[in-house]
N, CA, C and O atoms as CSV, one atom per row, in Angstrom:
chain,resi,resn,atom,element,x,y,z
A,1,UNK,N,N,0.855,-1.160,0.000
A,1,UNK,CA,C,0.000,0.000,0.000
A,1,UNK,C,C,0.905,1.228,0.000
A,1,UNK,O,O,1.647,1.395,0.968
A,2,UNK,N,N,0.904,2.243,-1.171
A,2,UNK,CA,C,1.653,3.513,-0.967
A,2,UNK,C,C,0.500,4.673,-0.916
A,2,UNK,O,O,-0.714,4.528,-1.064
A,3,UNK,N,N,1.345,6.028,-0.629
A,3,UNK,CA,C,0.264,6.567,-0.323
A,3,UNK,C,C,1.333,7.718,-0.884
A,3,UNK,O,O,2.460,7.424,-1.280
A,4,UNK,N,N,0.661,9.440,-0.846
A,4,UNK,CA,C,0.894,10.454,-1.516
A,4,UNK,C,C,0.575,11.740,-0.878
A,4,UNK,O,O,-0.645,11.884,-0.793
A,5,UNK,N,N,1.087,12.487,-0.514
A,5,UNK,CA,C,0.276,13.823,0.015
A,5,UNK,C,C,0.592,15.138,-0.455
A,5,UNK,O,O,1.614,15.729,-0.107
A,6,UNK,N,N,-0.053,15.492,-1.046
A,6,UNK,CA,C,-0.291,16.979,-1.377
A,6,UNK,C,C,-0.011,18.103,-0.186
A,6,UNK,O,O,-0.896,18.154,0.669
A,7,UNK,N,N,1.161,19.050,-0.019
A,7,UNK,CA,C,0.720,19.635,1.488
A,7,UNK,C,C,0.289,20.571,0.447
A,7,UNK,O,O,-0.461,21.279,1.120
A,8,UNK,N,N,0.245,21.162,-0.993
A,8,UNK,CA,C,-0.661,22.194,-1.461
A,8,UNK,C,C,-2.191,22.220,-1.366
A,8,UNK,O,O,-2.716,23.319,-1.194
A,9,UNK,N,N,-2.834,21.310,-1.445
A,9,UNK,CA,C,-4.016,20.959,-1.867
A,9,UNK,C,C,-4.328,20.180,-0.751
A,9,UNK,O,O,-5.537,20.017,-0.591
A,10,UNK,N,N,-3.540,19.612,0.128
A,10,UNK,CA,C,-3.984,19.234,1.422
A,10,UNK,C,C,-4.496,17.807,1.251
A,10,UNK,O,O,-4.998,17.232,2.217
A,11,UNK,N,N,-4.387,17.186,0.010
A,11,UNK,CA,C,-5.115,16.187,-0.167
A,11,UNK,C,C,-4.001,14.825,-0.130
A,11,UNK,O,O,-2.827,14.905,-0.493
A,12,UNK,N,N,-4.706,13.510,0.424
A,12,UNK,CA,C,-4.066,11.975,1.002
A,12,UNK,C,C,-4.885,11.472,-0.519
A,12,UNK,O,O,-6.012,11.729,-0.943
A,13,UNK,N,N,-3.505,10.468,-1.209
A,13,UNK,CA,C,-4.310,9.444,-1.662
A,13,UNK,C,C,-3.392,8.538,-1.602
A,13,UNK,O,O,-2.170,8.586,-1.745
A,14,UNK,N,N,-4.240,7.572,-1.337
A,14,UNK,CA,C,-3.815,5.786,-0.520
A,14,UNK,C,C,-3.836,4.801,-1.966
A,14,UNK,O,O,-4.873,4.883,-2.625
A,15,UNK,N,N,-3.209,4.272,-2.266
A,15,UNK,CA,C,-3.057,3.679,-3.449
A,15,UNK,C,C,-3.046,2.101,-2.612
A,15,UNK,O,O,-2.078,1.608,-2.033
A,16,UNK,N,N,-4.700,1.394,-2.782
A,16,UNK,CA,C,-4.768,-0.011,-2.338
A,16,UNK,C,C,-4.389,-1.016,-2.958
A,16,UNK,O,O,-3.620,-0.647,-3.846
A,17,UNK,N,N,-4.550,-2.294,-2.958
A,17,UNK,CA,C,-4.270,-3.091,-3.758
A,17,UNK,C,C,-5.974,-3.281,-4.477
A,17,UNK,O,O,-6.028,-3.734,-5.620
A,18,UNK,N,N,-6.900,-3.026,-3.972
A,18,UNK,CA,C,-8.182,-2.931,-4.682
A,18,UNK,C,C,-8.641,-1.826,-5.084
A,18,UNK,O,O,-9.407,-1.669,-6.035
A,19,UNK,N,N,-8.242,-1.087,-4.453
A,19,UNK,CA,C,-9.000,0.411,-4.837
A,19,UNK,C,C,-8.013,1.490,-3.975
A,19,UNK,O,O,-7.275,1.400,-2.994
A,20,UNK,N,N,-8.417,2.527,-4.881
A,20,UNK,CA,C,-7.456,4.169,-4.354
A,20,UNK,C,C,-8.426,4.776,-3.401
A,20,UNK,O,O,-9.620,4.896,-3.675
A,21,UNK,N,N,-7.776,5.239,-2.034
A,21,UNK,CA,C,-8.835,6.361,-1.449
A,21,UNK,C,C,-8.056,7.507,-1.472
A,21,UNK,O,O,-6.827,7.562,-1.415
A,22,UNK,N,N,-9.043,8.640,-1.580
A,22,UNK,CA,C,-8.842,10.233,-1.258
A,22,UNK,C,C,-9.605,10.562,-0.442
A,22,UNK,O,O,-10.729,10.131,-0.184
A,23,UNK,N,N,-8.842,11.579,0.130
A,23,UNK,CA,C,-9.207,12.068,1.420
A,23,UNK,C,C,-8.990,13.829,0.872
A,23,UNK,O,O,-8.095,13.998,0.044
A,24,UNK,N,N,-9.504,14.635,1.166
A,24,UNK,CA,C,-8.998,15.920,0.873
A,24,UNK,C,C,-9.465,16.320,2.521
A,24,UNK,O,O,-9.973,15.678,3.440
A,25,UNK,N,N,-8.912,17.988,2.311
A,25,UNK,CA,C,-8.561,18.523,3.355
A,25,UNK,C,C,-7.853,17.963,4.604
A,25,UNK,O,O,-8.400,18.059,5.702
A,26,UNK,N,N,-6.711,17.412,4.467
A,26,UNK,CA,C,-6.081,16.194,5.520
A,26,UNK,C,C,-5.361,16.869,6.128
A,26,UNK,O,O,-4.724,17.407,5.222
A,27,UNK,N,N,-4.859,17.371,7.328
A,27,UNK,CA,C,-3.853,17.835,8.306
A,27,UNK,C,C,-2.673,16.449,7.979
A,27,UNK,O,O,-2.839,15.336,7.482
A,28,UNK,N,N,-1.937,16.883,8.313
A,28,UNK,CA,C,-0.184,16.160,8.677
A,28,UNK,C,C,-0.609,15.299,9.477
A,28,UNK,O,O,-0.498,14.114,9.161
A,29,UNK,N,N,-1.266,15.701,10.845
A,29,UNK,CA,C,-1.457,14.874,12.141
A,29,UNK,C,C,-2.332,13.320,11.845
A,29,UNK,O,O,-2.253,12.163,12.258
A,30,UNK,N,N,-3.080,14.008,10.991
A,30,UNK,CA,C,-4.267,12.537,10.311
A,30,UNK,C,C,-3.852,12.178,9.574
A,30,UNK,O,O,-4.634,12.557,8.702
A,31,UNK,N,N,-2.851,11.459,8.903
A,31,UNK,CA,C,-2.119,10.750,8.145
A,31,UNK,C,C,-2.266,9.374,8.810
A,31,UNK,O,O,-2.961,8.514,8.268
A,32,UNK,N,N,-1.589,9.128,10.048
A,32,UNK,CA,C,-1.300,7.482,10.059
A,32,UNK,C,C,-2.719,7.060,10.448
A,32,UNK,O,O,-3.001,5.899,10.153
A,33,UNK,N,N,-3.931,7.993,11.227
A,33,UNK,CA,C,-5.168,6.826,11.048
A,33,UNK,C,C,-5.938,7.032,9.889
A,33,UNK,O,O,-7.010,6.447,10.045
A,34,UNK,N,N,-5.886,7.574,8.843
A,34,UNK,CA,C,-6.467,7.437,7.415
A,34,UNK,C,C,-5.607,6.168,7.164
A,34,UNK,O,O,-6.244,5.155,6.875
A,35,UNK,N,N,-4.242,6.071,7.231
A,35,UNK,CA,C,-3.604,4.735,6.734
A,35,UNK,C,C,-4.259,3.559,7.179
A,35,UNK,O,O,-4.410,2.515,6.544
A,36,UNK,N,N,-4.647,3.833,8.367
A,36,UNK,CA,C,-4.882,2.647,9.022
A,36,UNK,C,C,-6.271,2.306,8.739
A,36,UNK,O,O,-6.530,1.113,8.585
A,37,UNK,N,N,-7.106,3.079,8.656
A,37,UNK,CA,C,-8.804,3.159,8.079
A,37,UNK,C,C,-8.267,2.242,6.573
A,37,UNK,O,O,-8.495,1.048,6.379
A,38,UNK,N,N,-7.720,2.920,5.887
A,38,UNK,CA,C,-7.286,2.626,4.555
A,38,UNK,C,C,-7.330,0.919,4.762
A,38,UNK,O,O,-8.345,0.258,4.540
A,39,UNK,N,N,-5.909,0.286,5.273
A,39,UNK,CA,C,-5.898,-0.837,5.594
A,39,UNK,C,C,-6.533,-1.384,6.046
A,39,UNK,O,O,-6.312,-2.538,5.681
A,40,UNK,N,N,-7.710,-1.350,7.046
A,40,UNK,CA,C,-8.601,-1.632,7.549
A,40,UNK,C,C,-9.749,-1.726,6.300
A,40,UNK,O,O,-10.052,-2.918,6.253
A,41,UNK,N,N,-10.457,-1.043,5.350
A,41,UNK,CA,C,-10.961,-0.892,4.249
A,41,UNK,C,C,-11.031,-2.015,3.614
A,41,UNK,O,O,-11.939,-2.846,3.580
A,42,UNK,N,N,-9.526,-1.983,2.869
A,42,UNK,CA,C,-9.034,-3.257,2.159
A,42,UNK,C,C,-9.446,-4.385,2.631
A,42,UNK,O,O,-10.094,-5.128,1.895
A,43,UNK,N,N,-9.118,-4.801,4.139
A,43,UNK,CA,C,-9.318,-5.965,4.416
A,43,UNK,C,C,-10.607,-6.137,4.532
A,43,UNK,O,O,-10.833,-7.346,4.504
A,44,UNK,N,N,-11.598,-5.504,4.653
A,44,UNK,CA,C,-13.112,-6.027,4.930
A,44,UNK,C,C,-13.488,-6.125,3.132
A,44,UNK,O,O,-14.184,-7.066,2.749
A,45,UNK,N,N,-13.085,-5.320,2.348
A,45,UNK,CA,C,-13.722,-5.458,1.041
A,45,UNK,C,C,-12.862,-7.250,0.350
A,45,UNK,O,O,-13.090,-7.861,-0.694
A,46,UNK,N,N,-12.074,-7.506,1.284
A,46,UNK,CA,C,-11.691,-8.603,0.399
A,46,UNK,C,C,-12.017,-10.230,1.405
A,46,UNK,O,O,-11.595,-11.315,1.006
A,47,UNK,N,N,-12.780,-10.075,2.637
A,47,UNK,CA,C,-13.606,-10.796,3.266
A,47,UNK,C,C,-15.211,-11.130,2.381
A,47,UNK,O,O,-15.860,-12.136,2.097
A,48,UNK,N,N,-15.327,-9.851,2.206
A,48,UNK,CA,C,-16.643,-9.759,1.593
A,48,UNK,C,C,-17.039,-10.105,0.324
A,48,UNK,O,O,-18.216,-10.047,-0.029
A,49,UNK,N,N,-15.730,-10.625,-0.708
A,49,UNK,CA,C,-16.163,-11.500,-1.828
A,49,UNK,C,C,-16.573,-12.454,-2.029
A,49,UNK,O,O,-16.788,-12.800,-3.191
């Protein structure tokens, strides 16, 4: 899982192995639990097939 941050635009995107999330308006500080939501994400969408 890589991920990307904009500090112009303020915007997180999480590059999954199923799917990309964006997040806009993201502070610095909320970075590692969007990661972790992120990862967390992944794993329920790939239970659920």
């Amino acid at each position: 899982m890589g991920w990307k941050y904009s500090t112009i635009t303020k915007t997180l995107t999480i590059f999954g192995k199923h799917m990309t999330h964006v997040f806009d308006k993201v502070l610095e500080s909320e970075i590692d639990q969007l990661l972790v939501d992120a990862k967390f994400k992944e794993a329920l969408w790939r239970t659920k097939r």
